[in-house]
Biotite code that builds the C-alpha atoms (Angstrom):
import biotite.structure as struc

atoms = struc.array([
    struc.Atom([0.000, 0.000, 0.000], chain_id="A", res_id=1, res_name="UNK", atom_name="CA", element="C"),
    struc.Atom([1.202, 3.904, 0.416], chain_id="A", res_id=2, res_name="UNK", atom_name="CA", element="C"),
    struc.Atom([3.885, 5.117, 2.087], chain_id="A", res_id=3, res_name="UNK", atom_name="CA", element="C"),
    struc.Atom([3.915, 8.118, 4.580], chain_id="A", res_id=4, res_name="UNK", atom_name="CA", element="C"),
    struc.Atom([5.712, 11.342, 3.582], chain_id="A", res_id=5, res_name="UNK", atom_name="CA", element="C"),
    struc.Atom([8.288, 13.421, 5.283], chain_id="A", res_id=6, res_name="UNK", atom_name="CA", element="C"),
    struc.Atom([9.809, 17.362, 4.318], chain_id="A", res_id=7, res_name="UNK", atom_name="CA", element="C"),
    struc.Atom([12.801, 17.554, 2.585], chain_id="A", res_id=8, res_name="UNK", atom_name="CA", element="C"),
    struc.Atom([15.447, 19.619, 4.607], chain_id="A", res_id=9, res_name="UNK", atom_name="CA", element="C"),
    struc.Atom([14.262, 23.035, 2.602], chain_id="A", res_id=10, res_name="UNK", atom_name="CA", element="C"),
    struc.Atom([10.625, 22.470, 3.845], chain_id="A", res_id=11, res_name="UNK", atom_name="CA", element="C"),
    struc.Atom([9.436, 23.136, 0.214], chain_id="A", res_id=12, res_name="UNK", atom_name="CA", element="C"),
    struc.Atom([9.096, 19.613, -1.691], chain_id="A", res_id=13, res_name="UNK", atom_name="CA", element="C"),
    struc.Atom([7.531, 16.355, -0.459], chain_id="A", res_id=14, res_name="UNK", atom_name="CA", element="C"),
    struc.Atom([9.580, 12.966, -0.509], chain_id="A", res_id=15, res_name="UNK", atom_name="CA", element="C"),
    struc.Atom([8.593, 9.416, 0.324], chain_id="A", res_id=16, res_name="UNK", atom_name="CA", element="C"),
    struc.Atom([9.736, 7.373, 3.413], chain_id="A", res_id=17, res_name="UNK", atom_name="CA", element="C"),
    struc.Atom([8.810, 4.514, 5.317], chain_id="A", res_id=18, res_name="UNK", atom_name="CA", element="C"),
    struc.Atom([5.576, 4.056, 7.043], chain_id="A", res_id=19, res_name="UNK", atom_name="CA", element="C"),
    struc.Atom([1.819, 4.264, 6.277], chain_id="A", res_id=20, res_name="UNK", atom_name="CA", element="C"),
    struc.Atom([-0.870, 6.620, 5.736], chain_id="A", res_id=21, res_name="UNK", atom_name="CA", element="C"),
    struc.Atom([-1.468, 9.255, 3.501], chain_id="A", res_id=22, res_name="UNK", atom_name="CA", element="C"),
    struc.Atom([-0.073, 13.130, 3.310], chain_id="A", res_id=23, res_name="UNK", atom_name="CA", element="C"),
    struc.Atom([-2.071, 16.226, 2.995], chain_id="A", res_id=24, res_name="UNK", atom_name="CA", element="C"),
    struc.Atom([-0.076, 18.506, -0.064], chain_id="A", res_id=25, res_name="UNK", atom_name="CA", element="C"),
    struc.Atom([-0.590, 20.929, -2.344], chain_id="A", res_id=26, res_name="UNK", atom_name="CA", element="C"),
    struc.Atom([-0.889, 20.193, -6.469], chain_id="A", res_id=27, res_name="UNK", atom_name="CA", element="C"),
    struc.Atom([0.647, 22.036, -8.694], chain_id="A", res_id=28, res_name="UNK", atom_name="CA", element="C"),
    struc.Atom([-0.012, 20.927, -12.096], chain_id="A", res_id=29, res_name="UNK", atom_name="CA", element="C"),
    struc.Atom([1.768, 23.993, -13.554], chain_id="A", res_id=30, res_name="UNK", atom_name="CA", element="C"),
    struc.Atom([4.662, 26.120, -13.230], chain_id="A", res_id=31, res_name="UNK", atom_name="CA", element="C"),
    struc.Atom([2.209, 28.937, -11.293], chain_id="A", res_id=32, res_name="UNK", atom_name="CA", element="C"),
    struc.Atom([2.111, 28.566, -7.643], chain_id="A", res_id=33, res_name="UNK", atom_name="CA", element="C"),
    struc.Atom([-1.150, 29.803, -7.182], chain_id="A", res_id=34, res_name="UNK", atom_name="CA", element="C"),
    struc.Atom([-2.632, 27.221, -9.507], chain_id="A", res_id=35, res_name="UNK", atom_name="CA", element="C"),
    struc.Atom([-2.069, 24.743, -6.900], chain_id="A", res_id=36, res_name="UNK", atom_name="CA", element="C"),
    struc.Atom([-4.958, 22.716, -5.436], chain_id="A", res_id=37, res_name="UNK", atom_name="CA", element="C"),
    struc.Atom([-5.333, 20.617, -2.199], chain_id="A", res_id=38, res_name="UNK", atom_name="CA", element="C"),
    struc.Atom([-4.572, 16.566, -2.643], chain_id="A", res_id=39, res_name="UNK", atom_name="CA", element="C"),
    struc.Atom([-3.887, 13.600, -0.338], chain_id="A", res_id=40, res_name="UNK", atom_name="CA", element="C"),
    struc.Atom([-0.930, 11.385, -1.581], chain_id="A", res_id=41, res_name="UNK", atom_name="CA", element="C"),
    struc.Atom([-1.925, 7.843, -1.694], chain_id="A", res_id=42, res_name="UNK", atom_name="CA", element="C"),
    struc.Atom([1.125, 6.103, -2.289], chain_id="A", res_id=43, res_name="UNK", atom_name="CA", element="C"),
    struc.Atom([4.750, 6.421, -4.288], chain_id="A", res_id=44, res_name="UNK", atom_name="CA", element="C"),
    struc.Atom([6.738, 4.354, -6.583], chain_id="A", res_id=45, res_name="UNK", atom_name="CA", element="C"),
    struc.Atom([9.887, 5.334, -8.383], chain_id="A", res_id=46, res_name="UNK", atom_name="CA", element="C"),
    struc.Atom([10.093, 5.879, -12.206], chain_id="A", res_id=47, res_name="UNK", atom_name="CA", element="C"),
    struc.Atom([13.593, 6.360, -13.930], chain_id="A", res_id=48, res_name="UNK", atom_name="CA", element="C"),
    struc.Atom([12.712, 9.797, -14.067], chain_id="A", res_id=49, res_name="UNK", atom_name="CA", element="C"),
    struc.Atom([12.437, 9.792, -9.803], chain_id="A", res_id=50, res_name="UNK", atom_name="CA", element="C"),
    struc.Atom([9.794, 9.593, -7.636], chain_id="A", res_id=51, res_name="UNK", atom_name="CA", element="C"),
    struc.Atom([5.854, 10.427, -8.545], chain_id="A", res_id=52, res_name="UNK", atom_name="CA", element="C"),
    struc.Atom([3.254, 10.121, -5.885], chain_id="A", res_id=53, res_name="UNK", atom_name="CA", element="C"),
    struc.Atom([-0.691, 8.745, -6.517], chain_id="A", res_id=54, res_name="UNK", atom_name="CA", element="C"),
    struc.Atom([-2.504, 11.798, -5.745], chain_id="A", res_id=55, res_name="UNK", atom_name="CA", element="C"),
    struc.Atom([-6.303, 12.200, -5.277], chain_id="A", res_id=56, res_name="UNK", atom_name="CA", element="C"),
    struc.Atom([-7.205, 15.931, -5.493], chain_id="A", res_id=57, res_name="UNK", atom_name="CA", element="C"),
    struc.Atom([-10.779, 18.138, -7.088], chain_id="A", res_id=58, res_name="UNK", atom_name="CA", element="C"),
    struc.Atom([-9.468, 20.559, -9.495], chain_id="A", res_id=59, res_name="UNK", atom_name="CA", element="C"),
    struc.Atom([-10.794, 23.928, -10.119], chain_id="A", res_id=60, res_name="UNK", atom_name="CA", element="C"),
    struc.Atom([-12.812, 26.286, -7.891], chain_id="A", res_id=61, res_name="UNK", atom_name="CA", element="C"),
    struc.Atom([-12.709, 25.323, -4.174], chain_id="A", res_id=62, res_name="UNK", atom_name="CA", element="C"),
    struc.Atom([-15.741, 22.800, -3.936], chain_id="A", res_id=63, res_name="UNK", atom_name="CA", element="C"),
    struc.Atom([-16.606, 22.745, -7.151], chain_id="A", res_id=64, res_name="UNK", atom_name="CA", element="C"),
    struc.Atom([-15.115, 19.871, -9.856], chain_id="A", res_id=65, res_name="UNK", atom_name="CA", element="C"),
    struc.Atom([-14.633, 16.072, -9.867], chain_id="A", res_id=66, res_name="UNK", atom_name="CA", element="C"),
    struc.Atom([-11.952, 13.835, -7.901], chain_id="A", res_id=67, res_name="UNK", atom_name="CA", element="C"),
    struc.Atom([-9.231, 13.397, -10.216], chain_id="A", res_id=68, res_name="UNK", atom_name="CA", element="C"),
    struc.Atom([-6.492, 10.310, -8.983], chain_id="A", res_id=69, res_name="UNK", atom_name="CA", element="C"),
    struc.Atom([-3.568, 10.292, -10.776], chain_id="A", res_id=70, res_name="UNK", atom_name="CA", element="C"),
    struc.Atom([0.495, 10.213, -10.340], chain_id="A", res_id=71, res_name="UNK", atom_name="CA", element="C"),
    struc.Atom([2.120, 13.358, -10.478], chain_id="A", res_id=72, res_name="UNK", atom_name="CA", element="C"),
    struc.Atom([6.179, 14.376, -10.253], chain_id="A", res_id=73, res_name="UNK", atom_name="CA", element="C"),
    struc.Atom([7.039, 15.012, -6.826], chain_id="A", res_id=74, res_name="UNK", atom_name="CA", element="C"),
    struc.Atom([8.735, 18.268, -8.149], chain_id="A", res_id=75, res_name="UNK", atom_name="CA", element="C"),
    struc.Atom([4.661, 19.280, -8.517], chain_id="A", res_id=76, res_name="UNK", atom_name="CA", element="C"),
    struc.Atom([4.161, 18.445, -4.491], chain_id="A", res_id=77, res_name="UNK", atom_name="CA", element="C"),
    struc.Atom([4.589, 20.977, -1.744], chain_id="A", res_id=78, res_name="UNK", atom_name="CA", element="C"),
    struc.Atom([3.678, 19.853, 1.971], chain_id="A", res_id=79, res_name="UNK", atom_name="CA", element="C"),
    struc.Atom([-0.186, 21.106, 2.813], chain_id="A", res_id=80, res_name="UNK", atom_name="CA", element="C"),
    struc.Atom([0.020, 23.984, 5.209], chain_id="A", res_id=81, res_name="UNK", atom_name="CA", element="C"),
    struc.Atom([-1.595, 27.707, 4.343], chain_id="A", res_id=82, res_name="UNK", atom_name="CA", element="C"),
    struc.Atom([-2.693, 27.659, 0.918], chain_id="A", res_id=83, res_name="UNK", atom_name="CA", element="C"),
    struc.Atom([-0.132, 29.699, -1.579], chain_id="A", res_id=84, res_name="UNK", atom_name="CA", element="C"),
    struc.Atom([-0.380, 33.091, -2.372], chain_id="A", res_id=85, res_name="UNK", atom_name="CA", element="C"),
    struc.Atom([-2.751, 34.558, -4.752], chain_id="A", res_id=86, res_name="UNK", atom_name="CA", element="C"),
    struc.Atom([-1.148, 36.159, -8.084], chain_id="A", res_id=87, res_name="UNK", atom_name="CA", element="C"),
    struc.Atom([-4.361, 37.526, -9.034], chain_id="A", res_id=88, res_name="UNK", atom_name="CA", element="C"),
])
């Protein structure tokens, strides 16, 4: 099953570790910070690329979309805490 998540040492990017249960992070399927949406990461696996993460998360307005589940770049993961600034 999943694997439990831990900060890397700048506090910005989400990595895998031992253990169980999920992680609460931010999605950011785009290079703009503020395009990120709230997601629970399910489990990891490594590609030859490096690690991606199964990710369920609703994109789009907050409460307002479908549950999308899919593995994402852990490059695209930031650990869940305030949500980002707004560029807008």
């Amino acid at each position: 099953m999943g694997t439990n998540r831990r900060y890397s040492s700048d506090g910005h990017t989400v990595e895998p570790r031992d253990g169980s249960g999920v992680r609460h992070v931010w999605v950011s399927l785009s290079r703009y910070e503020s395009d990120a949406y709230p997601g629970l990461v399910i489990e990891w696996r490594r590609e030859s690329q490096g690690w991606v993460a199964r990710v369920a998360f609703v994109p789009g307005t907050q409460g307002e979309g479908t549950l999308v589940e899919q593995w994402v770049e852990a490059k695209r993961l930031r650990p869940a805490g305030p949500p980002p600034p707004s560029t807008g």
